[in-house]
N, C-alpha and C positions, 0 to 999 in steps of 0.2 A: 242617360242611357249608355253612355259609351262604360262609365263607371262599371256601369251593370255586367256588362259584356265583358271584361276585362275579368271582374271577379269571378266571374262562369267559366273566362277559360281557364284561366288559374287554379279550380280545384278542378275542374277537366284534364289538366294536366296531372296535375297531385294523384288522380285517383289512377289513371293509366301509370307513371311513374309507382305507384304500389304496387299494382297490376303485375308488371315488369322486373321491379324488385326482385326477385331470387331467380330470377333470369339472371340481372345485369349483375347481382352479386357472385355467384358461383364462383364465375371464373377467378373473381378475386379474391377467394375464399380458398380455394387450391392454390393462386400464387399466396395468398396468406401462410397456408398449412405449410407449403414447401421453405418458404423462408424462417418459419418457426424451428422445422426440424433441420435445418441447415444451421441454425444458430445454437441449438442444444448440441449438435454434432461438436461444433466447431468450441463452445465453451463447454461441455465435458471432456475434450482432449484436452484445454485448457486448464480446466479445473483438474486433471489426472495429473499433468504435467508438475502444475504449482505441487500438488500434494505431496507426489516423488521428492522438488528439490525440497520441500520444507523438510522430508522426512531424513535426507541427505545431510540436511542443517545441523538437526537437532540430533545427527546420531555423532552429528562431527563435534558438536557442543558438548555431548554429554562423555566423549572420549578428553575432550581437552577440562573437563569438572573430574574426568577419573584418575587426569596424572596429575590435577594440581593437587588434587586431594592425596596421593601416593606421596607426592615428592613437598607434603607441608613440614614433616618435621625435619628438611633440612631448608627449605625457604624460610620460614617463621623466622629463626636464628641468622640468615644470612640476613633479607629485609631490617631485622633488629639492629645489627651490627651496621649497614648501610645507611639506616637514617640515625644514627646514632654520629657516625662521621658526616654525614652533610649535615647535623645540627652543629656538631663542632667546628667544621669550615666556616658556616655561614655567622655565629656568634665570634668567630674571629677575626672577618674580613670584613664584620661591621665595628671592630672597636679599632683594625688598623686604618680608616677610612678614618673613624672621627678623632681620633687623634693625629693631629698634625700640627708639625712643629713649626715655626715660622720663623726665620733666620734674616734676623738683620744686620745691614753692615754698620 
């Protein structure tokens, strides 16, 4: 019997607790709503923000692609001439290395 009673109030309760439902939601349904639109507030200035510096980026990029591209035909020949002298130092300063003379008394 007690069983019995226990399950009777248990959907007695259920059915009041449905009853009550959009009572006891509302309220949380408005603090819902408002923390929704405080959050789109707060990541669309965010999201405007990023857009600005990316757009900042990529205009500073495409300035620094427009002088290298101006000033290649006097880089190509300098680069040329630069790695052409550090392959020659470096093919030098590996043959004074492995040659070495050994001096005995």
């Amino acid at each position: 019997m007690k069983t019995f009673l226990t399950v009777l109030l248990g959907i007695l309760v259920a059915i009041v607790a449905l009853k009550l439902l959009p009572i006891l939601l509302a309220p949380v349904f408005v603090v819902g709503l408002g923390v929704l639109i405080l959050a789109g507030l707060l990541l669309g200035g965010a999201a405007a923000v990023l857009g600005v510096g990316l757009t900042v980026v990529l205009a500073v990029l495409s300035v620094a692609l427009l002088v290298v591209a101006a000033l290649s035909p006097i880089l190509v020949p300098v680069l040329m001439i630069l790695g052409l002298v550090a392959l020659i130092r470096r093919s030098s300063s590996n043959k004074s290395t492995t040659t070495h003379a050994t001096v005995t008394n």
